[in-house]
N, C-alpha and C positions, 0 to 999 in steps of 0.2 A: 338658846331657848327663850321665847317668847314670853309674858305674861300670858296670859289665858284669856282670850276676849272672852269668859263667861265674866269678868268686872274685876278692875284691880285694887293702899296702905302708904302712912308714910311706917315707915320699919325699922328695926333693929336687925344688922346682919348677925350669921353664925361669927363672925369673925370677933364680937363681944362690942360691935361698937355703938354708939347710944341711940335710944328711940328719938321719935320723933316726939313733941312737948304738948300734954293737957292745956288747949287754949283756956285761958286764965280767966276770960270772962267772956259770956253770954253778947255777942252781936260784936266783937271785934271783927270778924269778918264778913258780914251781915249781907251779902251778897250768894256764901255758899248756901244751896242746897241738896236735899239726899233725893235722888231717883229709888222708889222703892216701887218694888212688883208684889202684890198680894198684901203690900205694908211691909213688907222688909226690906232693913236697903240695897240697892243692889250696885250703884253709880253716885257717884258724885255729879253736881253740876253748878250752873253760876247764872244768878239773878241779872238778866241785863236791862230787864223792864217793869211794867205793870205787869205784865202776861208773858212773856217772852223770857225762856230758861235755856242758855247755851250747854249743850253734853256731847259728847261722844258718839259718833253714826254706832259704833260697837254696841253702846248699853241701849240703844232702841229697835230690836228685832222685834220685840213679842206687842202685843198690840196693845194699843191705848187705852183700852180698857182697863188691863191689867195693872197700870201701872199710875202712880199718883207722883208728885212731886212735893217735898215739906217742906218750907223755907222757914228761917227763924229759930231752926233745930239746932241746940248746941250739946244732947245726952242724948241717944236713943230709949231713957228713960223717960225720957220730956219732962224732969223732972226742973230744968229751968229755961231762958227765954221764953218767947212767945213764937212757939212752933203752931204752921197754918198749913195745912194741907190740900192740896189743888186738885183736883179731879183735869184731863188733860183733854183737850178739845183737837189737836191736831199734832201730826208728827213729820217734820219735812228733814230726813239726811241727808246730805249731801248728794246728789246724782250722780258724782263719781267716784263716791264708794268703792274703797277695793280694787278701782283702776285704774293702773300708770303704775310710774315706776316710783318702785322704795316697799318699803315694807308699810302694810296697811293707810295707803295712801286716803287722803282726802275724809279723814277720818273727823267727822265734825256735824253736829246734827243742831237744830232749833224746835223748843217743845212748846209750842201753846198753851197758854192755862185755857182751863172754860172761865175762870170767874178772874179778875181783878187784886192783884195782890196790895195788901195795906202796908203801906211803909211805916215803921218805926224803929224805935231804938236799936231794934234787931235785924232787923230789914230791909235792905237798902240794895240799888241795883249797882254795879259796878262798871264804870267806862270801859270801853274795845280797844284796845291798843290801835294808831292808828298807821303805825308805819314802827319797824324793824329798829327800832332804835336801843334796846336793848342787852346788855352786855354780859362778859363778866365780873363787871364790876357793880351794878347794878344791886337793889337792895329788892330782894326777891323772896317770898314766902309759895312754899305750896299747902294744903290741908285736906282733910280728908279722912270720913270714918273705916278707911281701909286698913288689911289687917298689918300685924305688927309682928317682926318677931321675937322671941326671950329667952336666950339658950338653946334651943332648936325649935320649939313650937311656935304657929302660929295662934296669933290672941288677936281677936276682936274690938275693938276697944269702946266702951260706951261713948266716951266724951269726942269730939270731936278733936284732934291732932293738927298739928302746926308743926313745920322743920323750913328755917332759911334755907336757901340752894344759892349754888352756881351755875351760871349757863353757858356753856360749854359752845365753841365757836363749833359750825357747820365741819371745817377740816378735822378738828378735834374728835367730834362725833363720828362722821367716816371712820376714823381711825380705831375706833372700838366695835362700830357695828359692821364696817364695809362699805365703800361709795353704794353699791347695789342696795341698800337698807333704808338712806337717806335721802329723802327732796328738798324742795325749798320749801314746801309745807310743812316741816318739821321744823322742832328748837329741841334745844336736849339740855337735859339738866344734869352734875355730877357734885357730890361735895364729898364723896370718899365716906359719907359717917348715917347719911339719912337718903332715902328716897320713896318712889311712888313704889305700891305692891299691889295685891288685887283684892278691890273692893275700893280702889281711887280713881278707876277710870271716869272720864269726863268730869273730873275734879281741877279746879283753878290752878294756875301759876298764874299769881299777881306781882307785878312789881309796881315800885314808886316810880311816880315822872313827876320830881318836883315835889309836893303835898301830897300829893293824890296819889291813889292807888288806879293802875290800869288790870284789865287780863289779858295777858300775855299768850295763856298758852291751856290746852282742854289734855289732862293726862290720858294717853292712849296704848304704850305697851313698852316693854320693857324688861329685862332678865324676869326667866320664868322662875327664879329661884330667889327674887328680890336682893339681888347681887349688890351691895351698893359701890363696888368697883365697876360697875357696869352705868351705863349713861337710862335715867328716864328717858324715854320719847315721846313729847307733848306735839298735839296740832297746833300748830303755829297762828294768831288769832289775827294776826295782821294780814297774813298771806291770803284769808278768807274775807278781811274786811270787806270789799262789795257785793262776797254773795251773802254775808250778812245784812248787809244793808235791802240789798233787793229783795229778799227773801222775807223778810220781818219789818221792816222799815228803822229798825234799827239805827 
């Protein structure tokens, strides 16, 4: 069973084992933002410019209008950073959406602001991974205001969430989901203790190259029971680097 493309958390499993951790301060990851519809959030996604927000083809069905973008958000209380919310000028998905082979293939969308985003302490856009260079070994954070869960229920969580991962080789993954599930546009992530759930779709997998933090990977779906013996499946950010480019100028 799937995650549910209506948006997916980092989580605590039924099995007792630990959430994912209250990011500790305001613009540590200063790149994420929340896709909200009507103001509420519904997607995650990742600052890659002045105007230009990478998410999920999943979390942009309903129209632009609907829908804003907050950067700088670290509580859905807005009770700290400096959260700035965009009104969105254009929405381009992927073209091939939902076609080929693997499960929810080409799964990766680009959002226009209408206005200019101000970079500061909280704010800041995030480099594209530029080639496949990424391991298990590799020093890797996903986040995201998806839900969470605590004994059996699921909890929403105000603050924004943070859980290191591992990312799990192509065979490895087959091996949990089925060659038929997996492309080469996918990466997968597993660390047995935390992962993505719903209300983290189109949320970062960053890693470090070096100093620097890259985006690796746009969270796309996943056990629909947020299994965390079950692999995340992120779109793969490198696999799309030229139609990033062409599409955005990215």
């Amino acid at each position: 069973m799937y995650f549910s493309h209506d948006y997916l958390t980092i989580f605590v499993s039924v099995c007792g084992c630990d959430v994912g951790d209250d990011v500790d301060s305001p613009g540590k990851y200063p790149w994420q933002g929340s896709l909200q519809k009507y103001g509420s959030h519904i997607c995650g996604g990742s600052l890659i410019s002045t105007q230009w927000f990478l998410t999920a083809a999943h979390c942009v069905t309903a129209s632009a209008s609907t829908m804003t973008v907050v950067v700088g958000l670290h509580d859905m209380k807005q009770r700290f950073g400096t959260p700035e919310r965009h009104s969105i000028k254009q929405i381009i998905s992927h073209e091939s959406y939902g076609s080929g082979a693997g499960s929810y293939p080409n799964d990766i969308a680009l959002i226009q602001l209408s206005s200019s985003v101000s970079y500061n302490e909280h704010v800041q856009p995030i480099a594209l991974a530029e080639s496949d260079i990424f391991t298990g070994s590799s020093e890797c954070v996903i986040s995201g205001w998806g839900y969470m869960i605590e004994g059996r229920y699921f909890v929403i969580p105000d603050v924004l969430q943070e859980a290191s991962t591992t990312i799990l080789s192509e065979s490895d993954c087959k091996g949990s989901w089925g060659s038929s599930s997996i492309n080469s546009g996918h990466i997968c992530l597993r660390n047995g203790q935390t992962g993505a759930c719903m209300g983290d779709s189109g949320g970062p997998l960053a890693c470090k190259n070096g100093a620097s933090w890259e985006l690796v990977g746009a969270t796309s779906w996943g056990s629909g029971s947020c299994n965390v013996n079950m692999p995340s499946v992120y779109t793969k950010v490198s696999y799309f680097r030229d139609w990033v480019k062409a599409t955005s100028g990215v």
